[in-house]
N, C-alpha and C positions, 0 to 999 in steps of 0.2 A: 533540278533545273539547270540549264543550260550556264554556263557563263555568260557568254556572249547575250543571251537575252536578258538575264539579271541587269549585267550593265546597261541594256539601253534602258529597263522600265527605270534606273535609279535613275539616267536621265531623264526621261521624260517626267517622273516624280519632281524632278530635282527643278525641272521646265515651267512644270505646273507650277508651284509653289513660290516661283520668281513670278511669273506673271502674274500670280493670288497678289504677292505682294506689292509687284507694281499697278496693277489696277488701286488696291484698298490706299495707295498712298497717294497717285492720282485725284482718287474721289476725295481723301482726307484734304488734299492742299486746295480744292475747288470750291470744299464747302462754306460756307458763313456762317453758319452757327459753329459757337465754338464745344455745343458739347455734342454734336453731330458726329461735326471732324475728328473728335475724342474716338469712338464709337469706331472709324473705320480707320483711326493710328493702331487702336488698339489692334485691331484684326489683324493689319498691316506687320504689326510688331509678332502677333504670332504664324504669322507666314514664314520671317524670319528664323525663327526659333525650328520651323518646320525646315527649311532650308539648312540649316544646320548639320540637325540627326540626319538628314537625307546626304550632307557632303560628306561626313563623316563614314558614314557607312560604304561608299561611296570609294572613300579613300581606302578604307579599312578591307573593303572586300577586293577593287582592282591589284592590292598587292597579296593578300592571303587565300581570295576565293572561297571568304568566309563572313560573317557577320556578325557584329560588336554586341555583347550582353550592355545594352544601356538601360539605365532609370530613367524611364520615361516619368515626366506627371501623371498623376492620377489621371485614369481616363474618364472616371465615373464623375467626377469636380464638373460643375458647369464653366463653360467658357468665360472669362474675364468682360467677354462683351455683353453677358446674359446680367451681369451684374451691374453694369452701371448701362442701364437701356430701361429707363426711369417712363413715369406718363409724359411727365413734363417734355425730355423730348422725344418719343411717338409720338406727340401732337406738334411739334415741328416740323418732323416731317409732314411734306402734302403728297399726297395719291398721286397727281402728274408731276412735280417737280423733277430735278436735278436728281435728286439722293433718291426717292423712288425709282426713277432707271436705272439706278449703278444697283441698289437693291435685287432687281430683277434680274441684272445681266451677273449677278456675284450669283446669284442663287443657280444659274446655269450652270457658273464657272464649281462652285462648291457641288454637285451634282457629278457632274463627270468627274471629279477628284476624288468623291467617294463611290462611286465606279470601279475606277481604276484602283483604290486599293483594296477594298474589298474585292476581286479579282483577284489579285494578288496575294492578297493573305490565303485566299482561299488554296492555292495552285504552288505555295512556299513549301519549302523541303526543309530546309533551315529553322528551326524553333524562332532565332531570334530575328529572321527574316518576318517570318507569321507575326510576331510581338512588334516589330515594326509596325509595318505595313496596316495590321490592327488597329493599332494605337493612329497613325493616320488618319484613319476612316473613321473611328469615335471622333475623334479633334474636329473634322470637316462637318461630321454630321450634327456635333454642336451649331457650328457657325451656320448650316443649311436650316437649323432648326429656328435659331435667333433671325437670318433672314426671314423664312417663311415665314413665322409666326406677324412677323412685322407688315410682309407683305400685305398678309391677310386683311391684318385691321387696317392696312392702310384702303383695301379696296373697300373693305366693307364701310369705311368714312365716307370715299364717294359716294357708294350706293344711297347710305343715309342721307348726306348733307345735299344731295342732288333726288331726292326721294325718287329713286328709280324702283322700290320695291313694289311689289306686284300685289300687297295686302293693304 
C-alpha cells in the first residue's frame, strides 16, 4: 500500500473514532438516567482507547512507514457495554425517546466504521496493519451488535405495547 493513502485511511480512522466518541459523550451528558448515561460513557470511553492505537500508529508509521506489533484486548471478550446492559435498563429505554435516536444514529455511525476497516484489513500489506485494522472491526462489530440487539427489542416493545401485530 501506498504511503500517502495509509496516512489518509489512519485519518479518516482516527476522524471516525473522534466523532464515535463525541457523539457517545454527547448522548452520555443528555441522558437522565443514570445507568443509561453509564452505557453510552462506557462506549464513549472505548472510542477513546480506539483513538489511541489509531494515533499511535499514526505516529509510529508517519516516521517509519511502518506499523507497531501492539497487544490489542482480546478481540473474542464481549464489549464492556454487553455486560452492564441489564433488563432493568432495556426497559428504560422507550422505542421513541431521546436514547432510541442516538441508538439508531450510533448504529449508522458503528456500520460504516466497520466498513471501513474491514476494507482495510482486507486490502493491508503490513501484518500488523491487517492485526490492526482487524481488531477494529471485531471492537465496532461488538458495539453494532449491543446497539442492534437493543434496537430490535426496543421496536418490538412498540409493536407489542401498541398492539400493531397482525395475529
Amino acid at each position: 500500500m501506498k504511503t500517502g493513502k495509509t496516512v489518509e485511511i489512519l485519518k479518516q480512522a482516527i476522524l471516525l473514532e473522534k466523532r464515535g466518541y463525541s457523539f457517545y459523550s454527547k448522548v452520555a451528558e443528555q441522558c437522565t438516567d443514570p445507568d443509561i448515561r453509564n452505557i453510552f460513557t462506557i462506549m464513549a470511553d472505548e472510542e477513546t482507547a480506539h483513538i489511541r492505537y489509531l494515533s499511535d500508529q499514526f505516529s509510529h508509521y508517519d516516521k517509519n512507514h511502518s506499523f507497531l506489533k501492539i497487544k490489542f484486548p482480546d478481540p473474542s471478550r464481549e464489549s464492556i457495554a454487553n455486560m452492564v446492559l441489564s433488563d432493568d435498563i432495556r426497559n428504560k429505554i422507550t422505542a421513541a425517546g431521546f436514547e432510541a435516536a442516538a441508538i439508531s444514529a450510533a448504529i449508522d455511525m458503528e456500520n460504516r466504521s466497520v466498513e471501513i476497516y474491514v476494507k482495510q484489513a482486507e486490502s493491508a500489506e503490513d501484518p500488523n496493519e491487517k492485526e490492526l485494522f482487524s481488531w477494529l472491526a471485531g471492537w465496532e462489530r461488538s458495539h453494532l451488535k449491543l446497539l442492534s440487539e437493543l434496537d430490535n427489542e426496543l421496536k418490538e416493545k412498540i409493536w407489542f405495547d401498541n398492539q400493531f401485530w397482525p395475529f
